[in-house]
KOLVO-332808 format. One record per residue (C-alpha): x, y, z. Coordinates in steps of 0.2 Angstrom, whole numbers, padded with zeros to 4 digits, always signed. Each point is the difference from the previous one (the first is absolute). Layout:
REM KOLVO-332808
XYZ;...
***
This chain:
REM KOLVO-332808
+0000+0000+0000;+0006+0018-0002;+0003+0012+0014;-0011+0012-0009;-0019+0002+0004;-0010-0004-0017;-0015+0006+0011;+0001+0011+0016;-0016+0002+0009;+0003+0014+0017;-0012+0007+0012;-0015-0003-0011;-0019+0004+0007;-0014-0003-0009;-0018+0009+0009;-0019-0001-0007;-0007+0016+0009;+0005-0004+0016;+0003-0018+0002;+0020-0001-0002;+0001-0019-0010;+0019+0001-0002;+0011+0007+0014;+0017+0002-0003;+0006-0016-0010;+0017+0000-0006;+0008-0012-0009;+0014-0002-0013;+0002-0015-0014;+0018-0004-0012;+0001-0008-0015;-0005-0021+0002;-0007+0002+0015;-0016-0004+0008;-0009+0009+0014;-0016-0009+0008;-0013+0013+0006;-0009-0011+0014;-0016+0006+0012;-0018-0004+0003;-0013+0010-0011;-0003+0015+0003;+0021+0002+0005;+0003+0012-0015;+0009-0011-0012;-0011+0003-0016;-0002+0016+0004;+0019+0002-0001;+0003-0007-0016;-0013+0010-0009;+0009+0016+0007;+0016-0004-0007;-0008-0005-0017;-0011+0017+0002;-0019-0011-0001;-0005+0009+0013;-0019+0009-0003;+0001+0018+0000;-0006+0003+0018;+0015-0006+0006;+0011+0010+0010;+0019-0007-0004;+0016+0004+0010;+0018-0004+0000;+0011-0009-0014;+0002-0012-0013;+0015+0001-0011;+0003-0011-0015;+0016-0002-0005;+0003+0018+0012;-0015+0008-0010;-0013+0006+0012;-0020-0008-0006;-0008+0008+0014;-0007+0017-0009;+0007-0004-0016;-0013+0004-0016;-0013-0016-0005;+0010+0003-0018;+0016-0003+0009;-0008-0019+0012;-0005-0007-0016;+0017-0001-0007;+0006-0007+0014;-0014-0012+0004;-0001-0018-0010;+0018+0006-0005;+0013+0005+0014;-0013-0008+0014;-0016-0011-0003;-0014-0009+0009;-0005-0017+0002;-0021+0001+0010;-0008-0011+0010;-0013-0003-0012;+0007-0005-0017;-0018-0002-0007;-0002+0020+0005;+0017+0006-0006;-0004-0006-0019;-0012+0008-0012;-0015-0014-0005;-0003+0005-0015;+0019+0001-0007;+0010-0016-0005;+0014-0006+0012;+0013+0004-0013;-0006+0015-0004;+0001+0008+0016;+0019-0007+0002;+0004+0007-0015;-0009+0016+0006;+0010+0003+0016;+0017-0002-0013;-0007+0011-0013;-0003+0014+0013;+0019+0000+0006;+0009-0005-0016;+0002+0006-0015;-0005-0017-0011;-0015-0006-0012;-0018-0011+0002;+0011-0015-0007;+0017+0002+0013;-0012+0004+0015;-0010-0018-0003;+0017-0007-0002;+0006+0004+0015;-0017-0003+0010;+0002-0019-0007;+0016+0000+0007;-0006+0008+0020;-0014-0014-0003;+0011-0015+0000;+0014+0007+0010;-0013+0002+0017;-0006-0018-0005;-0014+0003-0011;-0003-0017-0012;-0006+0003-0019;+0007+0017+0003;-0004+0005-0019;-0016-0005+0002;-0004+0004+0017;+0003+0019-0006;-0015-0001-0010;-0010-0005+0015;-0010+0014+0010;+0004-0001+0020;-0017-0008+0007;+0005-0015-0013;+0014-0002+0014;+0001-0010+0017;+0006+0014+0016;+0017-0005+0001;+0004+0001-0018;-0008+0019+0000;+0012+0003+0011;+0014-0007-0010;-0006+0013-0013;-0001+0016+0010;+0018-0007+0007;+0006+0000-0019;-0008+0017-0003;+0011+0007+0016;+0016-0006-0008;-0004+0006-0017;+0011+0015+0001;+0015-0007+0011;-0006+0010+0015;+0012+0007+0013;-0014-0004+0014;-0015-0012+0002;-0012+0002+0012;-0012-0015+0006;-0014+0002+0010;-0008-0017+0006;+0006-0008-0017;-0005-0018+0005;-0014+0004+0015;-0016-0009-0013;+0012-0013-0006;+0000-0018+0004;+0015-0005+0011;+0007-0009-0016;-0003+0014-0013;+0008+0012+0013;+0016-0012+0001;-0001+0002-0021;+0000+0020+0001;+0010+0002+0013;+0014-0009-0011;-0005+0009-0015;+0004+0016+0011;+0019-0008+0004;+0002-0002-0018;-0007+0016-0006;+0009+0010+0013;+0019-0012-0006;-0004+0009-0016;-0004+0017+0004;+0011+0001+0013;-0015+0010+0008;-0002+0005+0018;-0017-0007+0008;-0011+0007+0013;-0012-0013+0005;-0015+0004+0011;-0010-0015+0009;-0005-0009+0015;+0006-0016-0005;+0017-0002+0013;+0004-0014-0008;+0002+0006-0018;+0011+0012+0008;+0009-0009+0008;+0006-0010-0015;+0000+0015-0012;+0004+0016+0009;+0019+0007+0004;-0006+0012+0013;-0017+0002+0010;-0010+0018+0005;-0014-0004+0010;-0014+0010+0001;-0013+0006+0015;-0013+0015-0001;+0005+0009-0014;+0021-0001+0005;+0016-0014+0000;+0000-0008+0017;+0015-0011-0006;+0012+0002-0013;+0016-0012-0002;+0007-0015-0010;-0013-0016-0001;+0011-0010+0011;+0001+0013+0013;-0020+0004-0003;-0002-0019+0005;+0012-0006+0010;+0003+0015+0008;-0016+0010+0001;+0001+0014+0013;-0016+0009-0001;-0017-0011+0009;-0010+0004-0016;+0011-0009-0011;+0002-0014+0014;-0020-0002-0001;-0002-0002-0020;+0014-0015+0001;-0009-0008+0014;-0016-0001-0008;+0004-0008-0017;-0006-0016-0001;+0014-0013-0005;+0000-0014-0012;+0014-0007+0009;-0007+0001+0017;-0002-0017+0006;-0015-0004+0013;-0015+0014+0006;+0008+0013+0007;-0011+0017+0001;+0008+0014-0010;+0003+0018+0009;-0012+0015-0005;+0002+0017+0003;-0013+0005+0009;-0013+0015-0007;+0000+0006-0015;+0013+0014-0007;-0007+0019+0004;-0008+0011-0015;+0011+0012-0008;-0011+0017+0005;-0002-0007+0020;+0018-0006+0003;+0004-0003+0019;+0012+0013+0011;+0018-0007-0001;+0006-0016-0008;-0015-0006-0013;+0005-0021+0005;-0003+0005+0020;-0019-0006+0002;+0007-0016-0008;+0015-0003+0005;+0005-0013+0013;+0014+0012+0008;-0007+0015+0000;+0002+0010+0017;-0005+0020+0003;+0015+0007-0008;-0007-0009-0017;-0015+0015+0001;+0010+0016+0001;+0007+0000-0017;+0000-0009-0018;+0019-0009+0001;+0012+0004-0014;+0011-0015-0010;+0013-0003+0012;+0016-0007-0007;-0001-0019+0008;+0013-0006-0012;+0009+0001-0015;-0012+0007-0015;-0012-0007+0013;-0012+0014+0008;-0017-0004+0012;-0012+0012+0007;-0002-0005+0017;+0007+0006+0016;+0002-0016+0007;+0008-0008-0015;+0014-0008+0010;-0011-0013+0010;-0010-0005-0016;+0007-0019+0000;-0007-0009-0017;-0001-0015+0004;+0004-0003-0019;-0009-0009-0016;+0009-0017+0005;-0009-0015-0008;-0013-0007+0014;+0001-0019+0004;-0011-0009+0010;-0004+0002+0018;+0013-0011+0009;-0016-0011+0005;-0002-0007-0019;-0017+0002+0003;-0002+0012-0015;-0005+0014+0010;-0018-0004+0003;-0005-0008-0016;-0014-0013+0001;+0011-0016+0001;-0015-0012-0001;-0014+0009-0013;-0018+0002+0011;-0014-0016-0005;-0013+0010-0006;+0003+0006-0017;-0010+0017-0003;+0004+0002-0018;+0002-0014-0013;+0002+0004-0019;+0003-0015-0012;+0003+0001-0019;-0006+0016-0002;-0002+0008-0017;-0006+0016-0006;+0000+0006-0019;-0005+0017-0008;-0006+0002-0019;+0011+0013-0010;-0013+0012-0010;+0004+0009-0013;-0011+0013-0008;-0007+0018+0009;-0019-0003-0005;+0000-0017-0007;+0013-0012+0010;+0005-0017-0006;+0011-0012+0012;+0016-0003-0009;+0009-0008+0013;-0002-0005+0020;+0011+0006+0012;+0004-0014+0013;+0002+0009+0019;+0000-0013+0010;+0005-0017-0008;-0001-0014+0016;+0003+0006+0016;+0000-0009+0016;+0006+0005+0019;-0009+0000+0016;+0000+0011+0015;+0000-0007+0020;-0007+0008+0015;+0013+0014+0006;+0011-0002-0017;+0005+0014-0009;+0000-0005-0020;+0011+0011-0011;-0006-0001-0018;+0015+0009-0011;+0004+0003-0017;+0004+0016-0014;-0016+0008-0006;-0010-0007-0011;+0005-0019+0009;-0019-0002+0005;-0001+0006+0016;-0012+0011+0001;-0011-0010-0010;+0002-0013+0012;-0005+0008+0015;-0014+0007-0009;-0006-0016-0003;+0000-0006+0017;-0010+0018+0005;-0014-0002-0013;-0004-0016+0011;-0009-0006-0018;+0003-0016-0008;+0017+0001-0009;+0000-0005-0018;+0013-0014+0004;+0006-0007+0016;-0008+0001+0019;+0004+0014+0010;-0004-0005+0019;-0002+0013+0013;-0003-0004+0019;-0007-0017-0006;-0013+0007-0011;+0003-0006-0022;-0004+0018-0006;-0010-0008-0017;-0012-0006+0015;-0003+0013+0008;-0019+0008+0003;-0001+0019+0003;-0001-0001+0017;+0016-0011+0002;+0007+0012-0011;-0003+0015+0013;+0005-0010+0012;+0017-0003-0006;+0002+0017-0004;+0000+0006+0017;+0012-0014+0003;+0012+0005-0013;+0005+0017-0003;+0012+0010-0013;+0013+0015+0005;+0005+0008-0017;+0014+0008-0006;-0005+0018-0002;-0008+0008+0017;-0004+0015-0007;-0008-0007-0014;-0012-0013+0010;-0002+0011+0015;-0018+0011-0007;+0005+0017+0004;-0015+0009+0005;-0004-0012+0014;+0009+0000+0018;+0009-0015+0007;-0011-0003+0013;-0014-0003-0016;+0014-0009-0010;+0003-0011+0013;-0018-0001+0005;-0007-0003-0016;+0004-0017+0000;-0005-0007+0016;-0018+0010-0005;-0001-0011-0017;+0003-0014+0010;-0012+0002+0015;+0012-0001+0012;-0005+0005+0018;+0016-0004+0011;+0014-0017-0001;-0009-0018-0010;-0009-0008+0013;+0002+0010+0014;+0019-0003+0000;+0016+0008-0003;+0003-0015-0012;+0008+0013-0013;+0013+0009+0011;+0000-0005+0016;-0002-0019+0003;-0007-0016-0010;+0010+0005-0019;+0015+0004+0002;+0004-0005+0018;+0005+0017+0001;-0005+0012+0015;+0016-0008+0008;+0005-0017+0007;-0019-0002+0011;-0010+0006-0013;-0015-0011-0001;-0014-0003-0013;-0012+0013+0010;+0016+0015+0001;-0007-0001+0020;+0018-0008+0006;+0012+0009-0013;+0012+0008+0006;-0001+0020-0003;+0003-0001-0018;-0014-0011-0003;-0012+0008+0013;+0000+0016-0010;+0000-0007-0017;-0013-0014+0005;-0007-0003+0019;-0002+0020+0000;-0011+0000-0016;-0011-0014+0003;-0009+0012+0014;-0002+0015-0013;-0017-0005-0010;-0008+0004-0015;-0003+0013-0010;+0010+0020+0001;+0010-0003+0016;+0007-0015-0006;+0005+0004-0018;+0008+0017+0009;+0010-0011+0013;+0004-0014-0017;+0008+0018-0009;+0010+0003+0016;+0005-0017+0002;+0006-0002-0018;+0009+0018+0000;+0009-0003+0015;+0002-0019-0007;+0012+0008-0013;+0009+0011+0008;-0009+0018-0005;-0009+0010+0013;-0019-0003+0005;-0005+0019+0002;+0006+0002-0022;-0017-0011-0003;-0008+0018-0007;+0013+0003-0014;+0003-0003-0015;+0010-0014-0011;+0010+0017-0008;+0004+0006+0017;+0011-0015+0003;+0016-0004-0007;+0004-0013-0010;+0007-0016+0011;-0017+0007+0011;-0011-0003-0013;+0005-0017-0001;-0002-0003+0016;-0018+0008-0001;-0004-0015-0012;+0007-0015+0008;-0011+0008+0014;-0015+0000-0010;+0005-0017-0008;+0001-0008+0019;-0017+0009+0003;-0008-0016-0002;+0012-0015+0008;+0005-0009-0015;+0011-0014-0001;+0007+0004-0015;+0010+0018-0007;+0001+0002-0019;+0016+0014-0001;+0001+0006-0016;+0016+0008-0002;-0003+0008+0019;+0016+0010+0002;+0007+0005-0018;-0006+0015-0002;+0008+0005+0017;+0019+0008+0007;+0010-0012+0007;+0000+0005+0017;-0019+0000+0000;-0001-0014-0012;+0010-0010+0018;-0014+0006+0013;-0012-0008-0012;+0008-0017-0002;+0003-0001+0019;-0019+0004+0004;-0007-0014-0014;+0013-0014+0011;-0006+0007+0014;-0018-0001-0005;+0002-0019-0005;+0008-0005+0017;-0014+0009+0011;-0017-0004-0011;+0008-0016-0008;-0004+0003-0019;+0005-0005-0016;+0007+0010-0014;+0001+0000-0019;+0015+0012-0002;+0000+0007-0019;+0016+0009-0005;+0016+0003-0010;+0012+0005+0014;+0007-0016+0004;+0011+0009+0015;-0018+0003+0007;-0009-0019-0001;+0017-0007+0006;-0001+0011+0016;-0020-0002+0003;-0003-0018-0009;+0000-0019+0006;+0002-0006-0017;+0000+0007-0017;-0006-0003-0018;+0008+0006-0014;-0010+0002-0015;+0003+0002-0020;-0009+0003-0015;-0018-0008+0009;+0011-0016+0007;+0008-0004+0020;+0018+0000-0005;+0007-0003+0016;-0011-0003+0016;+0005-0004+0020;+0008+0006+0018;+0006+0017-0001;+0019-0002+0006;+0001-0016-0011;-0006+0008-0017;+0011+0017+0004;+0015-0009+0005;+0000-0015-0013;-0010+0005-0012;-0004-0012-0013;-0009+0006-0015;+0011+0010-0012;-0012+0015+0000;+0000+0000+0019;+0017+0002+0000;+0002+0014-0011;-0014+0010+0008;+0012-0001+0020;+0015+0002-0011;-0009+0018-0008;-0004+0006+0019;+0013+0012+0006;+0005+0000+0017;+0004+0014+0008;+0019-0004+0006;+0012+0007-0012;+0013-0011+0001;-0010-0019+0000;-0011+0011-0017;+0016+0005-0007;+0005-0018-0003;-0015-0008-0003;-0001-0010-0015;-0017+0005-0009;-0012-0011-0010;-0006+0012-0015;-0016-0007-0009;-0001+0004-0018;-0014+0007-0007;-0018+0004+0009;-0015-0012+0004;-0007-0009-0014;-0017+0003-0005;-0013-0009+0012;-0010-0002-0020;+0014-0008-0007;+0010-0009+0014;+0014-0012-0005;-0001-0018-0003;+0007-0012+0016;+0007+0012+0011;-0006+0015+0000;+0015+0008+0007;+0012-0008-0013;+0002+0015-0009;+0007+0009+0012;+0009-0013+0009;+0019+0001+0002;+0002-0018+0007;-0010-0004-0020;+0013+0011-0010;+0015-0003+0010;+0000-0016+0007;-0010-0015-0006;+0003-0008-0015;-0011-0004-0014;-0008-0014+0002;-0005+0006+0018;-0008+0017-0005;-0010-0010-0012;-0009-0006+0017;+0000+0018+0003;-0009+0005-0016;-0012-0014-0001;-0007-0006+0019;-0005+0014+0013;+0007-0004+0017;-0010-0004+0016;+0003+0007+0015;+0012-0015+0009;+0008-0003+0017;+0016+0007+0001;+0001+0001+0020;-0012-0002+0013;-0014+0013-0001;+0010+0006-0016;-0006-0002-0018;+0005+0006-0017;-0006-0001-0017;+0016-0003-0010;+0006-0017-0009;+0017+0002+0006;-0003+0010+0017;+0016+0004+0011;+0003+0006+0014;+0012+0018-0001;+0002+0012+0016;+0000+0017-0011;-0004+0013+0013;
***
């Protein structure tokens, strides 16, 4: 790298009216190098990176400086920014679909961004736009040019807004959240296509995120943001192994980690960061911070220098002792760290050969099916009173057509879908209301399924109205309190009236409330306090809340009713890390006490690994690899299991460094069109690189069965072994 700055960012403040969103960020990037912008939303980071590219909307009041290459952007002429942008210093969004025009070929907005910038013809700025396209990865790339962007999956969008970044050799690229909507593999794919364009344009990168582990393996040095300012600036080895400001200490701790053996609850910060116009007296972290003490109010710290090119903003900084991203092994007991070691008898979820197809129309006004799109092409698992299912895979894997089959309690079209003993294809409609109230569904967006005109205290009443319900079943506290779940404490019994004081007030307690108002007002008390959020905020509103509280609002309503089973759909994407971890915790804290079962739906293997009991991985409609949680994440078996813990970054710089990563070729098939045999073959490393002949023709012509590989372990793969990846 040279000694020189390519991009010099000092004292720069960004306000809209009077709510100061920047506040004095300062930073300084060379030639090659990387800088990772890290920080919970609503830290500043975007904000940041559209000042220095001058994206800012004209009501914003912008202080400070940037130089590029020592010329000052701040104040300089909208004439003068557009020379510089897509040319000295370009952008790669968080929404690729966003960043390109709809209506424009792919090629032609490459050869767009070149034209503007150099001086060449139509015919030369194709050209090179062909060659951007294959040189991020792009396959067809003379023919892919012709395409038009919603004719491409997510990750290869982004592969083309990377290319049109790199078009004119810039000096600088900025990346906000480049791989945030990405599957874990796709992001692994663009993340390498970043290496290699930056080894050709020897471009510095800024690259803003939340994801610690992507910078861990990417970035040279770490600026970490809190309320609108850097609360830790250094090297990534000194950021995390030798973190000196409790804010920074608290994101770390809260990461879930695909190489974290057994349960072991994660570490939130607690609260939720402050507003940019109400920022607290003194030290913004203080109402949050673990070590805060009175001097913490009296004034906002400055960076203190705490090592070499390694400054923190705290005034305690010299008793912050990280205890360091170090792998985590088992507890020394061996038992897993509370895992179920012996599944429950009752099994309250059973699916078996499920299928589920879609006809693909074609026509605005008359359609005509040319085609079926299979979704879901055989599945089987089961879930077992008190087991935590993960169900795992890239978008478009079925997933989410899966769990909506099981929610629709309907006949499916193939297979026998089970739930709480009941064949859903005999259900009548009264069975069916039944088993709604004992099986309930936490989706991904809060906001979104939270109505917004109604108070929580009606959200969470609404259901237990519809359902009739006039205090505990049966007079009990069979829900939270005693008979279910075992839960109130070690002498809860079925009526809650011996439970110790956990189960009195979740069950015994409730069984004496009766019908009608006063009980469905003590049920919204209960379930508020239940999840951690105060009882007197029953009169607000969904938008009142934050985020992580939110969620918390509906797993209260979705407990409303005592069911046994938990649908999560996604439950924490959508959420920071360090509220993201509060979540998590409550949801294992919540099957322990009330003794339910979840259905856990997501893509963040890191998550399921620190919440699950076992785990199914799923692709292209099919269970590639099914079993215990610590067996399939330590020795996983299936090819494409092993590629999706090997595409996971850790967030430990050194152990990420010198990973060895699996890199899938290609995105998902189509689900209309799916290979013959093995529907992963195509994609398969183990296929290309190491079987011979004769047996890929196995591969091409018989589709695997899921088959024992270990105990409790299964994998759908004809020449299934074992690999530790992670």
């Amino acid at each position: 790298m040279d000694d020189e700055p390519v991009l010099e960012v000092s004292d720069l403040n960004v306000s809209f009216g009077d709510v100061r969103a920047v506040r004095g960020v300062s930073y300084a990037v060379r030639r090659g190098e990387v800088l990772g912008i890290v920080g919970e939303s609503g830290s500043g980071k975007s904000v940041t990176s559209a000042a220095v590219m001058g994206l800012l909307p004209p009501g914003a009041r912008v202080s400070g400086s940037v130089r590029l290459h020592g010329r000052e952007l701040i104040g300089a002429p909208e004439r003068a920014l557009n020379s510089f942008r897509g040319k000295a210093v370009s952008m790669v969004f968080q929404d690729p679909l966003s960043a390109l025009t709809p209506v424009y070929r792919v090629g032609d907005q490459i050869a767009e961004a070149v034209r503007v910038h150099q001086r060449v013809g139509r015919e030369t700025a194709l050209v090179k736009a062909i060659e951007l396209l294959e040189l991020v990865g792009i396959p067809r790339p003379a023919e892919r040019a012709l395409a038009f962007p919603h004719e491409f999956s997510g990750g290869m969008r982004q592969r083309v807004v990377i290319a049109m970044a790199i078009a004119n050799d810039p000096d600088v690229i900025i990346c906000d959240e480049p791989t945030t909507a990405l599957d874990v593999t796709i992001q692994a794919q663009v993340l390498e296509v970043l290496k290699r364009a930056q080894a050709k344009t020897g471009a510095a990168i800024v690259m803003i995120t939340h994801d610690l582990g992507v910078v861990a393996g990417f970035a040279d040095r770490v600026l970490v943001m809190y309320a609108g300012r850097p609360v830790e600036v250094g090297g990534v080895d000194d950021i995390y192994y030798r973190t000196r400001m409790p804010y920074t200490a608290g994101l770390l701790a809260s990461v879930p980690r695909v190489d974290r053996r057994g349960r072991q609850p994660l570490t939130p910060i607690e609260g939720n960061p402050p507003s940019p116009g109400a920022l607290p007296p003194g030290c913004p972290f203080a109402p949050r911070c673990p070590m805060r003490i009175t001097e913490c109010d009296e004034a906002e710290p400055p960076l203190f220098e705490v090592g070499r090119d390694h400054r923190a903003a705290c005034i305690r900084w010299q008793e912050v002792h990280p205890r360091g991203p170090g792998r985590h092994a088992a507890p020394p007991d061996g038992g897993g760290g509370g895992r179920l070691r012996v599944r429950g008898e009752r099994t309250v979820l059973e699916v078996q050969r499920l299928v589920k197809d879609y006809p693909l129309l074609k026509g605005a006004v008359f359609k005509r099916r040319i085609g079926t799109v299979h979704a879901v092409a055989g599945v089987s698992f089961d879930i077992r009173q008190g087991e935590t299912l993960g169900l795992v895979g890239e978008s478009g894997s079925g997933k989410t057509t899966t769990l909506t089959q099981i929610l629709e309690l309907a006949a499916p079209q193939d297979g026998r879908i089970v739930v709480l003993g009941h064949d859903t294809a005999k259900l009548g409609r009264g069975e069916r209301v039944e088993i709604r109230r004992d099986m309930q569904v936490v989706f991904q967006d809060p906001l979104a399924s939270l109505d917004p005109r109604m108070t929580v205290h009606d959200i969470l009443a609404e259901p237990l109205r519809t359902h009739g319900w006039g205090g505990p079943r049966d007079g009990a506290g069979r829900g939270a309190g005693g008979a279910r779940g075992q839960t109130g404490g070690s002498s809860g019994s079925a009526d809650g009236s011996s439970g110790s004081a956990g189960g009195k007030a979740s069950g015994g307690a409730r069984g004496q409330t009766g019908g009608g108002a006063d009980a469905v007002g003590w049920r919204v008390r209960e379930l508020l306090a239940l999840v951690g959020l105060d009882p007197a905020h029953a009169a607000r509103y969904p938008q009142d809340f934050s985020g992580g509280q939110r969620q918390r609002i509906g797993i209260a309503r979705a407990l409303a009713l005592e069911p046994r089973l938990l649908v999560l759909d996604e439950p924490v994407s959508a959420l920071d890390v360090s509220i993201q971890a509060g979540v998590i915790n409550l949801l294992d804290s919540l099957r322990t006490r009330l003794g339910l079962s979840y259905l856990f739906v997501a893509h963040d293997l890191a998550v399921v690994r620190s919440i699950a009991d076992r785990v199914a991985v799923m692709y292209l409609g099919r269970i590639a690899e099914i079993g215990q949680v610590d067996a399939v994440y330590d020795n996983p078996s299936h090819p494409y299991t092993q590629a999706l813990l090997s595409a996971i970054p850790l967030p430990d710089p050194v152990r990420e460094r010198a990973r060895e990563r699996i890199l899938l070729e290609g995105d998902l098939p189509s689900p209309a069109n799916p290979p013959t045999g093995c529907r992963f073959r195509t994609r398969c490393p183990k296929f290309r690189a190491e079987l011979t002949d004769g047996e890929r023709q196995l591969c091409v012509g018989v589709e695997p069965e899921v088959r024992p590989v270990g105990e409790d372990h299964g994998a759908a793969c004809h020449y299934a072994e074992r690999r530790e990846v992670v």
